[in-house]
C-alpha positions, 0 to 999 in steps of 0.5 A: 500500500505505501506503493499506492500511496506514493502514487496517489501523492504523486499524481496529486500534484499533477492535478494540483498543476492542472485539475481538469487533465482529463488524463490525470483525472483518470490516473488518480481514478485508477490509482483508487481503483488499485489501492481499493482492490488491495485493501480488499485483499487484506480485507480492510473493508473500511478502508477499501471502501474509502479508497472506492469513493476517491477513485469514483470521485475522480473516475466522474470528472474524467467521465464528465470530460469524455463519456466514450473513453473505453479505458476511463469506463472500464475503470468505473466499471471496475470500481462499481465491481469491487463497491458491491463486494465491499458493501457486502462485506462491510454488511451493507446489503441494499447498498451492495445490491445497488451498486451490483445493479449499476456494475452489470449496466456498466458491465453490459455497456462494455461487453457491447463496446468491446465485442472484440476484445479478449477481456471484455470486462476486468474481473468480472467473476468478481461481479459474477459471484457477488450478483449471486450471493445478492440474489442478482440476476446476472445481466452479463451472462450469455442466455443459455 
């Protein structure tokens, strides 16, 4: 994590320089992306869950500048993901269900962008598991 968090500091100051870099603004919303999912992995739920809400604060703006850019969507999509299993952990059951609901919207967009693409949608299985624990129909399945 003290990787991440030099990172983030770093690309801080990048913003402080020039805050509406759309290029910054998704750099910093992934590094929250990052630093997010690995506090997941040490299961520091809280944590994990504040490092989401910067990332998303920041994937928004970059959004906000250009809402067709498939790698700055391919972060929200992924920060969306780990929010639900973050939310469910932390016991926060219709939160998790809401953010599962807004993952496999963002999930299908992709798929539909990327038709090509070899990963059409990063950790998706995460989304997968989580949208079955919740009692979620999974949107993002071919039909069978």
């Amino acid at each position: 994590l003290a990787v991440e968090r030099q990172a983030l500091a770093l690309i801080d100051q990048m913003l402080a320089v020039d805050p509406d870099n759309r290029r910054f603004l998704y750099l910093r919303a992934n590094g929250g992306e990052i630093a997010g999912y690995s506090l997941m992995k040490a299961e520091r739920w809280r944590e994990a869950r504040e490092a989401l809400i910067e990332g998303e604060r920041f994937i928004k703006r970059s959004l906000a500048k250009d809402p067709e850019d498939v790698g700055v969507l391919q972060t929200n999509t992924g920060l969306l993901i780990f929010f639900v299993r973050t939310e469910r952990k932390l016991g926060n059951m219709e939160r998790a269900r809401e953010r599962c609901r807004e993952a496999m919207a963002s999930s299908e967009n992709l798929i539909r962008r990327n038709k090509n693409a070899r990963v059409q949608v990063s950790m998706i299985e995460i989304l997968h598991a989580e949208a079955k624990l919740l009692g979620i129909k999974d949107t993002t399945l071919p039909p069978e």
